[in-house]
C-alpha positions in Angstrom: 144.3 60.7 144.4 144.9 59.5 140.8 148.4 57.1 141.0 150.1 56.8 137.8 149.1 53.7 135.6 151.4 50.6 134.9 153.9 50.2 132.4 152.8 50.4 129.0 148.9 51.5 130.0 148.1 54.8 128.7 147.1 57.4 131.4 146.5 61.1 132.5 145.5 62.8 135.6 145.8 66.2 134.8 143.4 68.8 136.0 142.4 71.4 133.6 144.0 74.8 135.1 141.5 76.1 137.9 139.9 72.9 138.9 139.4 72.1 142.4 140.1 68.1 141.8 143.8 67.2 141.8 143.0 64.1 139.9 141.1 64.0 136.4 140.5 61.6 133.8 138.1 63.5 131.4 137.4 63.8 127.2 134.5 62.9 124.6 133.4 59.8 123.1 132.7 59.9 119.6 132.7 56.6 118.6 132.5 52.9 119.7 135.1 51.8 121.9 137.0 52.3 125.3 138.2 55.7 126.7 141.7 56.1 128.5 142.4 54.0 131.6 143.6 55.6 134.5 144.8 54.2 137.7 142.7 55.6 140.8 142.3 55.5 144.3 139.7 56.6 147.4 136.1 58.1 146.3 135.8 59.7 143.4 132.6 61.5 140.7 131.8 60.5 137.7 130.0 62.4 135.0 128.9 62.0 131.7 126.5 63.6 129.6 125.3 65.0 126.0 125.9 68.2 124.6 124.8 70.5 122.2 127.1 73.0 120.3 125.5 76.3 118.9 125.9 79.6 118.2 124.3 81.8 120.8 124.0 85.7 120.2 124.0 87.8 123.0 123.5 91.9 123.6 125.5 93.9 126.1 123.1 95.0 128.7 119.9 92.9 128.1 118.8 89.4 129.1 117.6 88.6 125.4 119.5 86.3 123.1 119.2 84.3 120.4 120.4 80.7 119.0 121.0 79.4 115.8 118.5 75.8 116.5 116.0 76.6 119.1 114.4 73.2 118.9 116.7 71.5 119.9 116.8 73.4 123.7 114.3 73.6 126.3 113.8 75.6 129.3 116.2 75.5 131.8 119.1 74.0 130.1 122.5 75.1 131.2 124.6 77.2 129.0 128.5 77.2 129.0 129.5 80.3 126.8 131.9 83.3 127.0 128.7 85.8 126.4 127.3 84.5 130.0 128.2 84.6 133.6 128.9 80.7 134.9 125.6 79.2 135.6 123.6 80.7 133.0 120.2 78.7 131.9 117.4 79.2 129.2 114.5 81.3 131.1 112.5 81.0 128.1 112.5 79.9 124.9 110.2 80.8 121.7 111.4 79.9 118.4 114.8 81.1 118.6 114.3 83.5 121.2 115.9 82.8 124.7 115.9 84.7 127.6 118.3 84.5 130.2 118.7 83.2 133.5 121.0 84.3 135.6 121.8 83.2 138.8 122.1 85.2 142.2 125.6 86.0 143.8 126.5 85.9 147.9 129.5 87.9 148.4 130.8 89.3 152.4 130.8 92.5 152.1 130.4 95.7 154.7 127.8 98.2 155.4 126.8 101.0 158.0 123.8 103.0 158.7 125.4 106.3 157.9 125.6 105.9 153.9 124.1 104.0 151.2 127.1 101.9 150.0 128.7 98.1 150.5 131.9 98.3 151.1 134.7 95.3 150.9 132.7 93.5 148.0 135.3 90.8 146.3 133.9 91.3 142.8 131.4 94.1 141.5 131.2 92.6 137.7 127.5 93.0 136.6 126.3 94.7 139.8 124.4 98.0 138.3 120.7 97.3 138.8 121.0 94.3 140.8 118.6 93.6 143.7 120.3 93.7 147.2 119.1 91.4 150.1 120.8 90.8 153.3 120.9 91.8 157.1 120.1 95.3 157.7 118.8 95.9 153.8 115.1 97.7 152.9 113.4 95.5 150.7 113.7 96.7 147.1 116.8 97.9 147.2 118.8 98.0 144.3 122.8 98.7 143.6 122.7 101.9 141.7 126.6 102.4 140.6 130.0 100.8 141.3 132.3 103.5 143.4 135.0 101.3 143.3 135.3 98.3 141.0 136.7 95.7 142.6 140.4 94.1 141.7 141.5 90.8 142.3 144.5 89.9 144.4 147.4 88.6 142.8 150.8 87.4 143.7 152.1 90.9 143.6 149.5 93.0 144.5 147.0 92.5 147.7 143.8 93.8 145.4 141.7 96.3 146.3 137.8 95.6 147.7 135.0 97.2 145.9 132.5 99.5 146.7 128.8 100.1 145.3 126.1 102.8 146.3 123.0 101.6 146.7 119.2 102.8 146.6 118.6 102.7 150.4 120.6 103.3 153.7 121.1 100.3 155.9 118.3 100.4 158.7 120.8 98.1 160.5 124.3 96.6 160.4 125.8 93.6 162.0 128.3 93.8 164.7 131.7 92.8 164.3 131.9 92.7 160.7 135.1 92.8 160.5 136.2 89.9 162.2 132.7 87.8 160.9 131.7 88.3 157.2 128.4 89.5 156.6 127.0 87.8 153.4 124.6 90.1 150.7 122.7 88.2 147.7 122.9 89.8 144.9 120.1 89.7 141.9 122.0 90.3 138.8 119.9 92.1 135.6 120.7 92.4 132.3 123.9 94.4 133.2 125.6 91.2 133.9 125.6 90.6 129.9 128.8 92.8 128.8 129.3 91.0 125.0 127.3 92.1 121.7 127.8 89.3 119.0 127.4 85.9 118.6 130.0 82.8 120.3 129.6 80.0 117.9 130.5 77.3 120.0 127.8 78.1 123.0 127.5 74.5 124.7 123.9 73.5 126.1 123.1 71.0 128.3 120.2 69.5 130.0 118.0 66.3 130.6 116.3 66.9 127.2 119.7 66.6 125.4 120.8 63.3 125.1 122.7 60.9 122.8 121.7 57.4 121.0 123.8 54.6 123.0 125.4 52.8 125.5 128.7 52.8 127.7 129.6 51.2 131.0 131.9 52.0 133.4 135.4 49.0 133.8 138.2 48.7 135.8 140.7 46.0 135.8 142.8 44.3 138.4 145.7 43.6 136.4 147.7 46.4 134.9 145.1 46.4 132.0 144.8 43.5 130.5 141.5 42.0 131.8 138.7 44.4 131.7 135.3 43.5 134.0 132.3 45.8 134.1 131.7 47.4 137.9 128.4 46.9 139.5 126.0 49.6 141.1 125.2 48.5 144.4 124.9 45.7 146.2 122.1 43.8 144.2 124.7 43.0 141.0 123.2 46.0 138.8 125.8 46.5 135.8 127.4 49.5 135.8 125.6 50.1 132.1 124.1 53.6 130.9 121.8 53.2 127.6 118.9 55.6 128.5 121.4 58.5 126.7 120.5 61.1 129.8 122.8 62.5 131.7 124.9 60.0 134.5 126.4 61.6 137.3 127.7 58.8 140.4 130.3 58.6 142.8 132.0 55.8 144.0 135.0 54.3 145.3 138.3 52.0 145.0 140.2 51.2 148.0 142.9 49.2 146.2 146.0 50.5 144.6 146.9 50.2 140.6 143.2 49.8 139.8 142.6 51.1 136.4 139.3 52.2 135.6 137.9 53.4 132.1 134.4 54.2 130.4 133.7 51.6 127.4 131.2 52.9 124.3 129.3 49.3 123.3 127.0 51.5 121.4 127.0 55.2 119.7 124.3 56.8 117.0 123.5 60.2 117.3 125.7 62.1 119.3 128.9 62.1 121.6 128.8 61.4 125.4 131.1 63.8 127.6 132.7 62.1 130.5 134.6 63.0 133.4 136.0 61.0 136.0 137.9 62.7 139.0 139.1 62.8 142.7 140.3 65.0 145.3 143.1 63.3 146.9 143.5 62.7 150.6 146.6 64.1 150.4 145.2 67.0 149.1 143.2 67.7 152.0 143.5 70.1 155.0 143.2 67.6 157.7 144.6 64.7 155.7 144.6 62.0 157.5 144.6 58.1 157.6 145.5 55.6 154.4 144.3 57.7 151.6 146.7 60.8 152.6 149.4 58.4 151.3 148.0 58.8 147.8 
């Protein structure tokens, strides 16, 4: 996991809140220069990319939205935007049309050939209309309404499972469901789209948005004062990004109080999103050997 950096040297390791890596170095480049050191250990990702920052306008029930540049987009770039379920892409795009893509859900849940419901669902946000698959489900069958929306657990309260009716009965249903989960896909429509109005900072991303530049990825050896660029491989390949696409590598340090840092050499159009992060051995169920030392 991330150890502190020396004396003097500049470091975080923070996780934003909900993030599965207990170790994070992460921020934007928006000009020439280096990014924040930070001191880490064992394997870790790396991640850096281009963005771009629009308004998207979006209409409660329907898979039709629009965006302020459509140009600049293509289809099947990601969107990150409070209007959209996680995972979101452009389906399509015409002008400044988009339509939606929204990915599938898997969820346990419980059924029986008596009634046309799933019972024990952990989440039933944007499930009206959806298409249903699983074991023991007719094709075609759709979730017509929530009986029971479903409510997270929280420290004080155990939750409560929800419960939808859907457009067939179960021909079959697994054995032992309670003690083994049985898993149901679920095809999300329109439904899944609960916000009319526009969020001006929608963020896109794909391989078609890029940024005018170069960085490379540096660690030093002592505290921070000398700075050498890593290598890719075995072959003596720089560590150096210039095509502007998106870089996503992992790698490792087995070495204690080695800093490592992203360095901008050259920036036009654009900024380049990085992120560099770790889940510690410690961290880890079955932590065991060097690394669960930290």
């Amino acid at each position: 996991m991330g150890i502190p950096a020396p004396a003097g040297v500049s470091a975080s390791g923070l996780p934003p809140q909900g993030d599965q890596a207990n170790a994070v170095l992460s921020g934007v480049i928006t000009a020439v220069g280096p990014t924040q050191p930070f001191a880490f250990r064992g394997p870790m990702n790396l991640v850096a990319y281009a963005s771009n920052v629009q308004a998207l306008t979006t209409v409660a029930g329907s898979l039709n939205a629009t965006v302020a540049n459509g140009a600049a987009l293509a289809a099947g770039d990601a969107i990150n935007s409070v209007n959209v379920p996680p995972g979101t892409t452009v389906g399509a795009l015409a002008g400044n049309n988009v339509t939606l893509a929204v990915p599938p859900v898997t969820m346990p849940g419980v059924t029986n050939t008596q009634v046309a419901q799933i019972a024990n669902l952990p989440s039933t946000a944007g499930l009206v209309g959806a298409a249903v698959t699983g074991p023991g489900i007719p094709a075609g069958t759709t979730v017509l309404q929530i009986l029971q929306a479903a409510v997270p657990a929280t420290n004080n309260s155990p939750g409560v499972p929800g419960l939808v009716q859907i457009s067939n009965v179960p021909t079959a249903a697994p054995v032992n469901q309670g003690a083994l989960p049985t898993f149901f896909t679920f095809a999300r429509n329109g439904n899944v789209i609960t916000v009319t109005g526009a969020d001006a900072n929608a963020t896109f991303l794909g391989a078609n948005i890029v940024y005018t530049g170069s960085f490379q990825i540096e660690r030093s050896f002592d505290g921070g004062y000398t700075w050498v660029v890593c290598n890719i491989g075995g072959a003596g390949q720089l560590a150096q990004f210039a095509a502007g696409t998106p870089v996503s590598v992992t790698f490792g340090e087995p070495e204690k109080e080695v800093l490592y840092r992203l360095n901008a050499t050259v920036l036009g159009a654009g900024n380049i999103n990085y992120r560099i992060s770790q889940t510690g051995g410690a961290a880890e169920s079955l932590a065991i050997g060097p690394l669960s030392g930290g």
